[in-house]
N, C-alpha and C positions, 0 to 999 in steps of 0.2 A: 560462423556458418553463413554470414550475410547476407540478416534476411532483415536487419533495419538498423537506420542511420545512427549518426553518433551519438544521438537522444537515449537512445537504446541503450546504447553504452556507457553512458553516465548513469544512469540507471541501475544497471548492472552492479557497476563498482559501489555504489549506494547501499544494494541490497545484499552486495555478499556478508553472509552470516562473520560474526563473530567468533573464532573457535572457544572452545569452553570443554566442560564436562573431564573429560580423563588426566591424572595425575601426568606428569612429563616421562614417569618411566614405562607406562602403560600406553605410551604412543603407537609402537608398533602396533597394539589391540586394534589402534584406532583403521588401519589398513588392512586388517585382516578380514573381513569381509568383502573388501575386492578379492581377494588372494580363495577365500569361501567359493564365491561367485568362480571364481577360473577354474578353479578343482575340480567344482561339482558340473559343471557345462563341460570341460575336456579330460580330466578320467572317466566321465561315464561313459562318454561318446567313442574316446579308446577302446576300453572296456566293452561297449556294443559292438566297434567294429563300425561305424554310421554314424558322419557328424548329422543328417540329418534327425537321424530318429531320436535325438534330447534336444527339448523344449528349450530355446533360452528361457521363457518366461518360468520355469519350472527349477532353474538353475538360480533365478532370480527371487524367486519367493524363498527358496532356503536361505540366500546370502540375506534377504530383509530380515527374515526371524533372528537369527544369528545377531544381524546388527543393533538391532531393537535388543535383543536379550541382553549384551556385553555392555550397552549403556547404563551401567548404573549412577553416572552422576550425572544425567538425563533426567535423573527427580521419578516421580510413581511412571509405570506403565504408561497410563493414560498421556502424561506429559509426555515419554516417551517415543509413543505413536503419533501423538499431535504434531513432535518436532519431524520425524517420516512424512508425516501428511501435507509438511510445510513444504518439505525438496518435491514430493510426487505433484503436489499441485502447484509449482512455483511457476509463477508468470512466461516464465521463458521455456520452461516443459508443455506449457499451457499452448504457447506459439505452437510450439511444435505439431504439438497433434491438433489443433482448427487446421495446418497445411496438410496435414496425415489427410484428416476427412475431407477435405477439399481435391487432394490426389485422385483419392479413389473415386470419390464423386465422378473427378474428370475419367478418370481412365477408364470406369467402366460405358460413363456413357458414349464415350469416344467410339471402344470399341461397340457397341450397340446397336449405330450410325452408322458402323463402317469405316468409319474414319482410319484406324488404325492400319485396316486391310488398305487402305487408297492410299495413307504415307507410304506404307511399305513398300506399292506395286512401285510408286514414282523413285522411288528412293533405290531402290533396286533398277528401273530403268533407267537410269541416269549413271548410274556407277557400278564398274564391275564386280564381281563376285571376289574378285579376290584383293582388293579392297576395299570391301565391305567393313572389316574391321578394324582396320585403318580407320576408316573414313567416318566410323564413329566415333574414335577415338577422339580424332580434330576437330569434330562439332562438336563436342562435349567441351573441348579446351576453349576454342571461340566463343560458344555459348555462354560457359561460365566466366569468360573472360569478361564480356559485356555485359553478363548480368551481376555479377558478381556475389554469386552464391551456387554453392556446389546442390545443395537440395534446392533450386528451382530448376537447375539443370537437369538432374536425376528425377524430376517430377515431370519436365519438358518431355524428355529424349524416353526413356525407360519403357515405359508402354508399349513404342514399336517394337523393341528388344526380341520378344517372344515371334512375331512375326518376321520379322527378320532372320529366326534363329530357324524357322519352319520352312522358308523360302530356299536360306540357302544352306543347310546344312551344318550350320557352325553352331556348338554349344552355346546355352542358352547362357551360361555363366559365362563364358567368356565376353560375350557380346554387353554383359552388363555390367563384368568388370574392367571393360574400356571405357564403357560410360560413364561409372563411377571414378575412375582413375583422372579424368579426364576432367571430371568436374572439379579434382581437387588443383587442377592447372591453374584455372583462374580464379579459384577462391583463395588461392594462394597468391596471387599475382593483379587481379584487378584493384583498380583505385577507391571501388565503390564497396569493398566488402569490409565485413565489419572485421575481419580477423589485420587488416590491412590497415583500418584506422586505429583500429586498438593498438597496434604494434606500432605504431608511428607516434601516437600520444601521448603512450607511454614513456617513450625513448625521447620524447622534444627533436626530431629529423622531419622533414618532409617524404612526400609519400614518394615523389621521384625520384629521390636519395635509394629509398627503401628500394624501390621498382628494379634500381639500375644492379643493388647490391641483391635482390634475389633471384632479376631473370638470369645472370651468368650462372645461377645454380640451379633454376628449374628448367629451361630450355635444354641441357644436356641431356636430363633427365627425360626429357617428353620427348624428343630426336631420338634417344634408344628406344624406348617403350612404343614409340610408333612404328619404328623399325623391326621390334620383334612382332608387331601385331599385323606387320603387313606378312612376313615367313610365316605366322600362324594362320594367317587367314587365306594363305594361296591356293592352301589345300581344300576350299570349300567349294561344292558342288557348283555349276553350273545354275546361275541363280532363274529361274523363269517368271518372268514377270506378267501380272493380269494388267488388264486395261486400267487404266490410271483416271476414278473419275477426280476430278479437278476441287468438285462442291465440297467432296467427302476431307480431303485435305486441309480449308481452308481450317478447321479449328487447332492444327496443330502450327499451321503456320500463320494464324493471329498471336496462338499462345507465346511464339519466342519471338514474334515481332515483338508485341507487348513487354516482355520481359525484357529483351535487348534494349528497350527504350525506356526502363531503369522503374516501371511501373512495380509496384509492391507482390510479392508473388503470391499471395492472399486474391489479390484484387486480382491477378492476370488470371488463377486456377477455376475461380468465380465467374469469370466472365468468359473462358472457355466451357463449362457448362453450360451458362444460357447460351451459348454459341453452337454447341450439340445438340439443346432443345431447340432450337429457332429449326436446324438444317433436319433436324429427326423429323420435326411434326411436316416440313411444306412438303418432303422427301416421302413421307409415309411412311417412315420406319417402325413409328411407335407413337400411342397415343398419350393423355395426359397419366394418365396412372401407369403405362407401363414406362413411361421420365420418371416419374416419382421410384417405380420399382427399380428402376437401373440404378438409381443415386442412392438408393438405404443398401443396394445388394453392393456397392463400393463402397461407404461405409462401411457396412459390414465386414468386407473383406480387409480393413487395417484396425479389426478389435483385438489382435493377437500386439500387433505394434503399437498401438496406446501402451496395452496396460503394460510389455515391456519397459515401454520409453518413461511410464509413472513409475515404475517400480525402482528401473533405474538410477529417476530422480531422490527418490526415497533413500535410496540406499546410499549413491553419493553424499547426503544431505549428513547423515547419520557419519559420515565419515569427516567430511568436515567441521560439524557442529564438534566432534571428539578430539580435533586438533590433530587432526591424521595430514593434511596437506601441510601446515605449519613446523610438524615433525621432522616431516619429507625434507622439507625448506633449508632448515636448520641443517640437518646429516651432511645434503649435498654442498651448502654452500662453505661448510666446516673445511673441506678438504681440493680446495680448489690451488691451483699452482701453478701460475704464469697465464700466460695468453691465452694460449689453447686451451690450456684447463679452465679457464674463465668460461671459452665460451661452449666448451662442451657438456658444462655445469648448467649455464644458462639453457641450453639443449634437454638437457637431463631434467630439468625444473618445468617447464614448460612442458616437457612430454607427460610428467608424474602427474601434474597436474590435472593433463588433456584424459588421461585412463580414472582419473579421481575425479574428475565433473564433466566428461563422455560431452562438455563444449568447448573448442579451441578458443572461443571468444572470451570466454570467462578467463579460461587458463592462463591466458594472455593477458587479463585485467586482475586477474590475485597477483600474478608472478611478476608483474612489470616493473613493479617500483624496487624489487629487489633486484630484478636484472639493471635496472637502470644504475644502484649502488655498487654492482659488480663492474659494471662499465666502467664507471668514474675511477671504483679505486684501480684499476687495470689497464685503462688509456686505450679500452676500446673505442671506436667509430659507434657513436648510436644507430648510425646507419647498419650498422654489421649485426648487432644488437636486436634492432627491429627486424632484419633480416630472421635471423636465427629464432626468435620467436615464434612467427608466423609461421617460418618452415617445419621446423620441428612439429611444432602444433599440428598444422597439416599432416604429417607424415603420422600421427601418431591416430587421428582422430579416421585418416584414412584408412584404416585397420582393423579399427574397432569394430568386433562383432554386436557390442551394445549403442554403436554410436547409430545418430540419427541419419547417415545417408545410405550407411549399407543395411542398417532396416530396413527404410524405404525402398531399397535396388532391390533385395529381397523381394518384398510383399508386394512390389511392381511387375518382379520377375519370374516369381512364383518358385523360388531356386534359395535354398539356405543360405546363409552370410558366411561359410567354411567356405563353401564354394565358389562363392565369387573372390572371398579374398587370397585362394592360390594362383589369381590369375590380375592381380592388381599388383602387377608391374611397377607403375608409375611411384606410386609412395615407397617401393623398396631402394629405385634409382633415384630417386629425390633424397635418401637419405644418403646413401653411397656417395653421390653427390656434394650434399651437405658437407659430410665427413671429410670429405678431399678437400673441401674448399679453406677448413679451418684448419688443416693437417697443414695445405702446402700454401697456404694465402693468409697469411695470418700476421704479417706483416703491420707496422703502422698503418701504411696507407691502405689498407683492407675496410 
């Protein structure tokens, strides 16, 4: 997700659990509470007729009971839940929600200030209505190009979204799933992201190697998607623009200088706050308790995306600890057959992965060393190798209705994660993409 350096990432590889607990023939068990979790979140919501009206987090607490109960060489209950309590509170879930609370922080008191309504008016003056969503699209790719993280992009950009979607008439999901789609451009392709070093250190290539063998396959990708966003966006009203005050602006354009300038997105979300209070209190907008009340009522508003993103972790934890990604491992690499099937294997492993621990960066750090032995005995390019990691990862993590960026697009945008993902283009042509590149490129020199 590339939200910290390669420290991070050793770390990581450090901390992944051991699998244990379930007999080999009982592996499948060990997957079946993802398989819980997808039933119970998309038959009900079938069945309602409304992917809005089911709860993920309600989809999620039956898959946790479920996973906790099937554990039985997980030792008593209580061990049980301790081993759950370990994925829900694990240091990198942990990351996650301190930037959840720091989001909201910011984006409420952004909007509070005003700030929101001043990007927009200027954002809308400057660029026409009818590519408007285009033109989110590309600053979400540049953004995360620079920054090299698809959530500080989605924590940047997302906020305007709603006022943007109010100005000029274009769905509120559409406009957040350009923004999202957009993010996964450079989290997929910058130098600085952690999905980018992991996939390159794994494989023993350089990251330019990597760069040169993924943008022939994400650039095609972002050229159609930006091209259907400009036909979908032609249709949007006549955008009217308010006066553009200049002061109201500047927090959001410290926030992505900051960020483009490769500062930690903890520290940039942090320092757009005091940046809301400093312009609130000279402005008159708002006194010292009603900062305080704007910042617990953002908070507040990502307590539904904590306890998913905990529960989440719990639940994946419970899966791995059972030897359910190790199973996976095993099945896929069993059946692998020349070139292309090497590397659609390696594609396959890294996606099972990316859906079994909801982070492309781990996915990439359990699955490496195997892809790295499918390479060798194959006479893959580790370059194509590091390629195919990262991308798939991306495409798969860009999807996920439990993963941490279309939550946060969500609970940014005030719009379910169904919703936004019928309209996330980019990770559908990023695989199509993919898939062509190892179909008809697959050559030595690949």
């Amino acid at each position: 997700m590339g939200i910290t350096p390669l420290r991070y990432i050793k770390d990581v590889a450090r901390a992944l659990p051991r699998p244990h607990s379930l007999r080999p023939h009982n592996n499948w068990m060990a997957l079946s509470p993802l398989a819980i979790f997808l039933a119970v979140y998309l038959v009900s919501s079938i069945v309602a007729g409304d992917f809005y009206k089911v709860p993920v987090v309600s989809a999620f607490i039956i898959a946790a009971i479920y996973a906790i109960s099937i554990s039985h060489g997980g030792g008593s209950l209580e061990r049980r839940v301790a081993t759950f309590s370990e994925g829900a509170g694990n240091k990198n879930v942990l990351l996650m929600i301190w930037i959840f609370v720091l989001a909201g922080a910011f984006a409420s008191t952004a909007k509070q200030i005003g700030a929101i309504d001043a990007t927009v008016n200027l954002t809308t003056s400057i660029m026409p209505g009818s590519l408007l969503l285009a033109g989110m699209f590309v600053a979400a790719c540049l953004v995360s190009m620079a920054v090299g993280t698809s959530v500080g992009t989605i924590a940047a950009l997302m906020p305007i979204a709603s006022g943007l979607a109010e100005s000029s008439g274009l769905e509120i999901s559409l406009l957040a799933a350009a923004i999202t789609g957009g993010a996964f451009f450079g989290d997929n392709l910058s130098f600085i992201s952690d999905t980018t070093i992991a996939a390159t250190r794994t494989q023993g290539c350089s990251m330019s190697e990597k760069f040169k063998a993924n943008f022939s396959i994400a650039l095609p990708a972002a050229l159609i998607a930006c091209a259907i966003y400009v036909l979908m966006g032609s249709e949007a009203v006549a955008v009217q623009s308010g006066s553009v005050d200049i002061v109201k602006v500047v927090p959001y354009l410290a926030v992505i200088v900051m960020a483009v300038s490769g500062i930690n997105v903890m520290v940039v979300l942090f320092a757009g706050i005091i940046i809301n209070g400093v312009i609130g209190f000279v402005c008159g907008d708002f006194g010292w308790v009603d900062y305080l009340v704007s910042i617990g009522n953002g908070v507040a508003s990502m307590g539904d995306l904590i306890i998913v993103t905990m529960l989440a972790g719990g639940v994946m934890e419970m899966i791995r600890y059972n030897g359910g990604i190790d199973f996976a491992v095993e099945r896929l690499t069993a059946r692998i057959k020349g070139r292309r099937g090497a590397q659609f294997a390696i594609g396959a492993l890294v996606g099972l992965a990316n859906v079994c621990t909801a982070n492309n960066t781990i996915a990439i750090i359990s699955t490496g060393g195997i892809a790295k032995n499918v390479t060798e005995k194959y006479g893959l390019r580790p370059r194509r190798t590091a390629s195919i990691l990262d991308t798939f990862s991306c495409i798969v993590q860009g999807i996920l209705p439990y993963g941490a960026q279309l939550l946060m697009a969500s609970a940014l945008a005030g719009v379910g994660t169904i919703s936004i993902i019928r309209y996330l283009f980019y990770p559908y042509l990023l695989f199509i993409c993919a898939c062509a590149a190892i179909v008809f490129f697959s050559g030595k020199k690949a």
